[in-house]
C-alpha positions as semicolon CSV with decimal commas, in nm:
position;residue;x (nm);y (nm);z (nm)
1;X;0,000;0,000;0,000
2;X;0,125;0,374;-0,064
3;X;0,207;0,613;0,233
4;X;0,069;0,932;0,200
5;X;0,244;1,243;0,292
6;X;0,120;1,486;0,603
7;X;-0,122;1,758;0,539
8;X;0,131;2,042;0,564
9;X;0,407;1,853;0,400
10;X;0,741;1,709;0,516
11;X;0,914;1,951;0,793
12;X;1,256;2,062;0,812
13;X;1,347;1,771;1,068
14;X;1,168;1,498;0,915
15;X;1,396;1,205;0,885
16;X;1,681;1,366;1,141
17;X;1,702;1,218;1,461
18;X;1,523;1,366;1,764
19;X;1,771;1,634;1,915
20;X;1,850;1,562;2,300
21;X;1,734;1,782;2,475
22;X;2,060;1,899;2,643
23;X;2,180;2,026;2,341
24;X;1,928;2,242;2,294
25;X;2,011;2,393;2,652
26;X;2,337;2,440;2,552
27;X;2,274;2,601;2,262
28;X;2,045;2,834;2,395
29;X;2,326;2,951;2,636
30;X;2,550;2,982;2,392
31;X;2,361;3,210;2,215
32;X;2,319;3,421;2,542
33;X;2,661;3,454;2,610
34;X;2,757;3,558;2,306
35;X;2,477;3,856;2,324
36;X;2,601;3,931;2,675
37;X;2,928;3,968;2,527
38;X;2,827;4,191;2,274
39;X;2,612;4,391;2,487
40;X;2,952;4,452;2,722
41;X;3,127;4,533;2,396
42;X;2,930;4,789;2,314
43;X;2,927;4,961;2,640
44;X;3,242;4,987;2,666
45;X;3,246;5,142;2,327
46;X;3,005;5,410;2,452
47;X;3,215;5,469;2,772
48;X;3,522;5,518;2,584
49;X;3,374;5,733;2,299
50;X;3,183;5,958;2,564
51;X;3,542;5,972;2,791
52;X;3,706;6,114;2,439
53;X;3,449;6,359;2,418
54;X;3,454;6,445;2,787
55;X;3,862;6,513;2,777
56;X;3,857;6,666;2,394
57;X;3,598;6,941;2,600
58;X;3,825;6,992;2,896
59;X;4,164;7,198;2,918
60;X;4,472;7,260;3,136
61;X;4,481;7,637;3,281
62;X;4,819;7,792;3,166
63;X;5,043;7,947;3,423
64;X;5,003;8,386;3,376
65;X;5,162;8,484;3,730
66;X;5,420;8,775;3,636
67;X;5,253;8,817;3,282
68;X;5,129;9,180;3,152
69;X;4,772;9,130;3,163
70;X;4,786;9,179;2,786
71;X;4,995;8,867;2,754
72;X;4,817;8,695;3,017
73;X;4,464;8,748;2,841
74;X;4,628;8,632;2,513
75;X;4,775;8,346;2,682
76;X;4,414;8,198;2,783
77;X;4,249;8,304;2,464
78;X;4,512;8,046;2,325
79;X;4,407;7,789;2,571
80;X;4,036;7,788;2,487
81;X;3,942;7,998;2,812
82;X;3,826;8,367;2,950
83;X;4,045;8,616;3,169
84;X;3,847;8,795;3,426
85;X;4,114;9,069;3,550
86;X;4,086;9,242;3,864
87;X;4,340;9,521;4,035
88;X;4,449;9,540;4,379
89;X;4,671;9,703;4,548
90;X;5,130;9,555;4,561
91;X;5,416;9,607;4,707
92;X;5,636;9,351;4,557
93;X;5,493;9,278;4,238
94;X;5,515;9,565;3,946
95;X;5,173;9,749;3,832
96;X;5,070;9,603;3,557
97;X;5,156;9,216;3,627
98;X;4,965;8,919;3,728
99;X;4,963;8,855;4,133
100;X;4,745;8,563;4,104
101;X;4,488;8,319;3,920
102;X;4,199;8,098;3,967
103;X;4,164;7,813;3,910
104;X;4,548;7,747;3,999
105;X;4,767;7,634;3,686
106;X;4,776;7,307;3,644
107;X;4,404;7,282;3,645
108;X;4,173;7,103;3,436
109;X;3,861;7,320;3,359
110;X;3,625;7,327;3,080
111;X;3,667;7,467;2,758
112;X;3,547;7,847;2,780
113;X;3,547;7,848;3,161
114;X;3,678;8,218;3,316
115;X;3,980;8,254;3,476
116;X;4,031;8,534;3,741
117;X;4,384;8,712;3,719
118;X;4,450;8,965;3,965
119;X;4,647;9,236;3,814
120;X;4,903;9,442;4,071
121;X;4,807;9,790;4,085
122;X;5,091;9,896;4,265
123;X;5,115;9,993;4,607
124;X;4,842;10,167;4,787
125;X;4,836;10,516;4,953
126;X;4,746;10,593;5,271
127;X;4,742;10,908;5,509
128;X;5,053;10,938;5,714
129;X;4,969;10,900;6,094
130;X;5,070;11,146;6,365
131;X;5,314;10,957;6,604
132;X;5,461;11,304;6,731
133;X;5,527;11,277;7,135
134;X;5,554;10,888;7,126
135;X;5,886;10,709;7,208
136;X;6,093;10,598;6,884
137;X;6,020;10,249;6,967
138;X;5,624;10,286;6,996
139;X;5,609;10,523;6,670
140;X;5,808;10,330;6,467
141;X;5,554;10,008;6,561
142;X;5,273;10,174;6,451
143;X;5,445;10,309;6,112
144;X;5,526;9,925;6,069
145;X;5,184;9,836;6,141
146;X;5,055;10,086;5,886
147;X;5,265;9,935;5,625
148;X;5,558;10,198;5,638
149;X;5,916;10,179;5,730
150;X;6,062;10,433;5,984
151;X;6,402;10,544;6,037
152;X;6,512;10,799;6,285
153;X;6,704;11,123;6,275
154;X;6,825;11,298;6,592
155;X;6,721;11,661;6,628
156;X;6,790;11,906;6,919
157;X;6,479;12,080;7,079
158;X;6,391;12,278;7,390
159;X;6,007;12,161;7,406
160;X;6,039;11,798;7,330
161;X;6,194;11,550;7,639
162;X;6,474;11,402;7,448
163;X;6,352;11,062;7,321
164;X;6,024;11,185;7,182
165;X;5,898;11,178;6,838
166;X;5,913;11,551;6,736
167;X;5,748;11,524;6,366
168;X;5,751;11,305;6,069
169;X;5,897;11,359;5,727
170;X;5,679;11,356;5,535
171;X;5,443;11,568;5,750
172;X;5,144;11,404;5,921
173;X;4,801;11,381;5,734
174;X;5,032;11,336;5,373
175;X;4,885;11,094;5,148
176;X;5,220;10,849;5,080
177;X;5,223;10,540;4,929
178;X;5,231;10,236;5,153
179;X;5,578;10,066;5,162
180;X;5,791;10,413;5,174
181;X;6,057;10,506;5,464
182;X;5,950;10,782;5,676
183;X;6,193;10,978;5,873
184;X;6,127;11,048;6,258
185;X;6,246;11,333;6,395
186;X;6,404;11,203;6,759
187;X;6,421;11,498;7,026
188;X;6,805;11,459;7,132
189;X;6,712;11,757;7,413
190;X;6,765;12,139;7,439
191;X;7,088;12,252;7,175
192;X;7,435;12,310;7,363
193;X;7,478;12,698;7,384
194;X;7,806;12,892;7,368
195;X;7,820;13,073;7,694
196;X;7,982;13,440;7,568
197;X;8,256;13,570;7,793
198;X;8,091;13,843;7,965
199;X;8,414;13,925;8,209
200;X;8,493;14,292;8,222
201;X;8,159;14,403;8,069
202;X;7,971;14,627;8,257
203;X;7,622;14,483;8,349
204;X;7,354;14,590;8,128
205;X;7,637;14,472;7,840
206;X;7,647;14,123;8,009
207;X;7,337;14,093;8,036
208;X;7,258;14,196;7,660
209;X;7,538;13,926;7,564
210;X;7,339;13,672;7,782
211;X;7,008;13,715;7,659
212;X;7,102;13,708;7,305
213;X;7,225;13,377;7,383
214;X;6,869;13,311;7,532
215;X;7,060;13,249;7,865
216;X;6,926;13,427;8,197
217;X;7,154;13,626;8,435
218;X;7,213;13,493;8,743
219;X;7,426;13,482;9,085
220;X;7,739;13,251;9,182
């Protein structure tokens, strides 16, 4: 007698053996490894491409400290970044140059991030104190305090106790910058006088020879 074929036809397996089904297992994880795989691939692909991008957007602050702030503007431009200048007041660094910056060099920032530079603006000015009737050693704190630097100069005076801060040069109340030397006049006590030889002279003579010595008659 004949066979006759299925409705649907022959399938794909018909006449292969019957597949365990451990291999089929296997397969399937297989397969799901290898996707795993690809999936880590791939995100480490992202990582790396969005790290690139992150580091092509960032750069490294230049150094500017002792540059014009011409140059030091310049400078940044170059690096991909914006100065933000500022003055204040220096003693030690000349007007015109960078004191500081921030962020420090070295730095990584973003492209186009500002950078503050602090531009010297030489040294301040300030109002000279009075420190006339205190002792050298007290006035000349106080000028140090203010920023000044004293030196002394002995002068002879008759209305000063020796020791004493006479006057200032400059003159109290002068606007001088901060960082100059100011001279303290030191009360050394009343001037030696010449005593005039007055033997001889009759009396209202000696006594004209005394007092034009701005001394006073008197008795022995």
């Amino acid at each position: 007698s004949l066979l006759m074929a299925p409705a649907g036809g022959f399938g794909p397996d018909y006449g292969r053996p019957p597949t365990a089904p451990d291999d089929r297992a296997r397969r399937r994880r297989r397969a799901m490894w290898w996707s795993l795989a690809a999936v880590l691939v791939l995100a480490a692909a992202v990582i790396a491409f969005l790290l690139l991008q992150s580091k092509q957007q960032t750069v490294i602050v230049p150094n500017v400290a002792a540059q014009s702030e011409q140059t030091a503007g310049a400078t940044l431009r170059s690096a991909g970044l914006n100065a933000v200048p500022s003055l204040a007041p220096s003693t030690t660094v000349p007007v015109g140059l960078v004191i500081s910056q921030s962020p420090a060099a070295g730095s990584r920032v973003e492209k186009g991030s500002r950078v503050s530079i602090v531009v010297s603006g030489g040294p301040s000015s300030a109002a000279l104190l009075n420190v006339a009737g205190l002792t050298t050693a007290k006035a000349a704190a106080q000028l140090r305090k203010a920023g000044f630097k004293p030196t002394t100069r002995a002068q002879a005076s008759s209305t000063v106790k020796a020791g004493l801060v006479i006057s200032t040069e400059p003159p109290a109340g002068t606007e001088v910058q901060v960082g100059s030397v100011i001279t303290m006049l030191v009360s050394s006590g009343p001037a030696p006088v010449n005593v005039p030889d007055v033997t001889g002279q009759t009396l209202p003579a000696a006594e004209a020879a005394l007092t034009e010595a701005k001394l006073a008659l008197g008795t022995v």
